[in-house]
C-alpha positions in Angstrom: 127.7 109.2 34.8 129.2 106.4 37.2 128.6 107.2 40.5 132.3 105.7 43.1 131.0 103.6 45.6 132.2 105.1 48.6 134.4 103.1 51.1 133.7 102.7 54.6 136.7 102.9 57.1 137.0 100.3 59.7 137.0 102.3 62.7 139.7 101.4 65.5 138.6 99.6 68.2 141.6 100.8 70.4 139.8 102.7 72.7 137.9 99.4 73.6 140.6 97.2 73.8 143.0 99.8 76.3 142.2 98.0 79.3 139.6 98.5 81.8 138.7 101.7 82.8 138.5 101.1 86.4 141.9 101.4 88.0 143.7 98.2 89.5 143.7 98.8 92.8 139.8 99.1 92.9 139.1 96.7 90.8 137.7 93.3 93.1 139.7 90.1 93.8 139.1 87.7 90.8 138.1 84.3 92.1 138.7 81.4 89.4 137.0 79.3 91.4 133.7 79.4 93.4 131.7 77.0 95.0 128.3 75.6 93.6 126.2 77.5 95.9 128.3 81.3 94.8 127.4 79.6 91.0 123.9 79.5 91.3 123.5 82.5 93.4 125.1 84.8 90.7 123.2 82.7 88.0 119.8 83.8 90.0 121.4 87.4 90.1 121.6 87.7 87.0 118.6 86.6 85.9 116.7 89.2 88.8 118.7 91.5 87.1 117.0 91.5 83.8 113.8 91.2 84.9 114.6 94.5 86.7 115.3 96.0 83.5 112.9 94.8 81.7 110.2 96.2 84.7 112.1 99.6 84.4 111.9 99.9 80.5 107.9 99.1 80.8 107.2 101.4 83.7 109.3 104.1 81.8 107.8 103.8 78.9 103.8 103.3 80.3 103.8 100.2 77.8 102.8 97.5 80.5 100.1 95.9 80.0 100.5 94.3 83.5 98.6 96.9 86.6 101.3 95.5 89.0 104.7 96.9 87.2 105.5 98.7 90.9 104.9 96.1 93.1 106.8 93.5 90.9 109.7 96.2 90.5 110.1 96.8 94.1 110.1 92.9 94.9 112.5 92.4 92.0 114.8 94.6 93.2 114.4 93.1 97.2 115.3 89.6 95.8 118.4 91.3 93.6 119.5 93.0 96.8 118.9 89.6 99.0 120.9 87.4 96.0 123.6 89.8 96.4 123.8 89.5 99.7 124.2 85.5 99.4 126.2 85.6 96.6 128.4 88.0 98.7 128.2 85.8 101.7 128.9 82.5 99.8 131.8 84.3 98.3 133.0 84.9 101.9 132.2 81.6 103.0 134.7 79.7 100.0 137.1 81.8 100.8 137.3 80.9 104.3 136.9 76.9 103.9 139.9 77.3 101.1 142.1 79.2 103.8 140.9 76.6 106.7 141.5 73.7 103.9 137.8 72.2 104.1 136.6 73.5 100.2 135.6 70.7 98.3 137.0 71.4 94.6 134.7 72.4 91.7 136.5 70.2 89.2 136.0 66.7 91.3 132.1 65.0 91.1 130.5 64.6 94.3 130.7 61.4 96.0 127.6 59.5 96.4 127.2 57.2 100.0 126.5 53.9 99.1 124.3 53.9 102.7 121.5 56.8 102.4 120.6 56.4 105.6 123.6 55.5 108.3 122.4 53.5 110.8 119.0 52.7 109.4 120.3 49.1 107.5 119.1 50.4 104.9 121.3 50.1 101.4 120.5 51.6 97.8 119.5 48.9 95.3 
């Protein structure tokens, strides 16, 4: 008795690739570039973000071996809501300083003064 290995079907994957499922004009402005401060701000975001998760899945779950699973939740979630907020705002801000011309461009490096202190005399070495 030889038992067939059965084959396994790729299943397609065009369901996933169809596009996104939230329609065009809803969908936010993409912005290719962002300034530094928008960078770290959704970076910090992020990161809030998981730790929220993270807080939720051990409070749902009664697995925390930590008393203070609320109180961390509930400031988690104020600094997500605040990092928003800046990230929104910084956002806001590029977008202005590109229209009024005074954005400084992501792909240039920052230009040190040779002079820390102008008007002090005093040079770096």
């Amino acid at each position: 008795m030889t038992a067939e290995t059965p084959t396994i079907e790729p299943i397609p994957l065009a369901h996933m690739t169809s596009g996104s499922i939230i329609p065009r004009e809803r969908q936010r402005e993409f912005v290719a570039e962002m300034d530094t401060k928008g960078e770290i701000f959704r970076s910090e975001y992020r990161r809030v973000k998981l730790l929220i998760e993270m807080l939720e899945f051990r409070a749902e779950k009664n697995r925390s071996i930590y008393r203070d699973v609320p109180a961390r939740l509930r400031e988690a979630r104020q600094k997500k809501r605040t990092m928003k907020r800046m990230m929104i705002e910084a956002l806001r801000k590029h977008i202005e300083d590109v229209r009024t011309g005074k954005a400084i461009s992501v792909d240039k490096e920052p230009v040190m003064p040779t002079d820390p202190a102008p008007g002090t005399g005093q040079t770096r070495e």
